[in-house]
N, C-alpha and C positions, 0 to 999 in steps of 0.2 A: 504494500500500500504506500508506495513512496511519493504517489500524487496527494497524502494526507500527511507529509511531514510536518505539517503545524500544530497535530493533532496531540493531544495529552495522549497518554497511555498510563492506565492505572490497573495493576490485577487486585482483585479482592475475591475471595471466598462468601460465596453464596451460603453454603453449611454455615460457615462459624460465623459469617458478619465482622470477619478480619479485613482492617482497612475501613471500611465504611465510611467510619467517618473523615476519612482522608478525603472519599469523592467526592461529598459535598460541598469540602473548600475548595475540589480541583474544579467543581461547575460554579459555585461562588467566582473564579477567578476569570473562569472562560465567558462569564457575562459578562464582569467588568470590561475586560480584554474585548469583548466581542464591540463594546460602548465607547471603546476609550478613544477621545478627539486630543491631535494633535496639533499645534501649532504651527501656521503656514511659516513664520520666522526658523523655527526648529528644525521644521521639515528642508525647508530650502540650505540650511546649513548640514543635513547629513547629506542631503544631494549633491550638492558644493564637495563635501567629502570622499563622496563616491566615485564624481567622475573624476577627481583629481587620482584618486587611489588606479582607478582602473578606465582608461578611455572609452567613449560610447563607441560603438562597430562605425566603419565605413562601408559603403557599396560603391562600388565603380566610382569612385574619386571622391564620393559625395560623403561626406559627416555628418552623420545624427550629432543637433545639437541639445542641450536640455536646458529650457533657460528658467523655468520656476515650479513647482510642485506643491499643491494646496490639499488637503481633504474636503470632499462634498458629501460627505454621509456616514455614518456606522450602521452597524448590524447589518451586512457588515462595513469591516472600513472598508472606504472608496477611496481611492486616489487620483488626480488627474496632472498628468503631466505633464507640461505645453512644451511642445518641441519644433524643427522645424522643417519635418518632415516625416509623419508618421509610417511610412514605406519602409523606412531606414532602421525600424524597432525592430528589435529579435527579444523574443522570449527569454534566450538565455539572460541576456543582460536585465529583463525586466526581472526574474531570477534574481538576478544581482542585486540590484535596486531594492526586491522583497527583503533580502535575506540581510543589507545593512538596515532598512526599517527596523526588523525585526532582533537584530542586535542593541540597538540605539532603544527600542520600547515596550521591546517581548513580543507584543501581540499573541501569548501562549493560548493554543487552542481554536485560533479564529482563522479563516482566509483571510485572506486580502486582496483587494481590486485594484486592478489599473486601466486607466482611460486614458489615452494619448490624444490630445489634438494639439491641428497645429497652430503656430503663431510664426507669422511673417516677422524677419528682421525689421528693424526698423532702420531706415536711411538708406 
């Protein structure tokens, strides 16, 4: 199940009621996590981090740029990226992108979305 890598995994015992109460705090947390709003200032700073750590792809000459990154929803989180050429996006990298989110604010338990559009440079 490695398309559910976000996913809590908790074993408990049905007989004995071992753990149990461990999975109430682990679905206590996957709601929060599923609710939790981040800050466009924030966010644009681990983005900032990201590409600098690791370059967006090219295709035939052309650079995916990423110029700012906002949340538009929970349950789950949304993300929208404005770039300036949504052709240019690979999954892997949007991969990428998830998996420093998810370093920087956990998101344990929940997916996450991404919506790319674009934005023309300016000048």
């Amino acid at each position: 199940m490695s398309f559910l890598s976000y996913a809590e995994i908790i074993f408990i015992s049905a007989k004995t009621g071992q753990r149990l109460p461990k999975l109430f705090e682990r679905i206590d947390m996957v709601i929060d996590n599923h609710a939790l709003r981040v800050g466009t200032g924030v966010l644009n700073e681990i983005l900032m981090e990201a590409v600098a750590m690791q370059e967006p792809p090219t295709d035939k000459g052309k650079k995916l740029r990423l110029y700012y990154i906002t949340e538009v929803s929970v349950k789950p989180p949304t993300f929208v990226i404005f770039v300036n050429d949504k052709n240019l996006t690979h999954f892997s990298y949007t991969r990428y992108i998830e998996n420093r989110l998810r370093d920087a604010f956990g998101f344990k338990g929940t997916p996450l979305k991404f919506i790319y559009r674009e934005r023309k440079e300016k000048g």
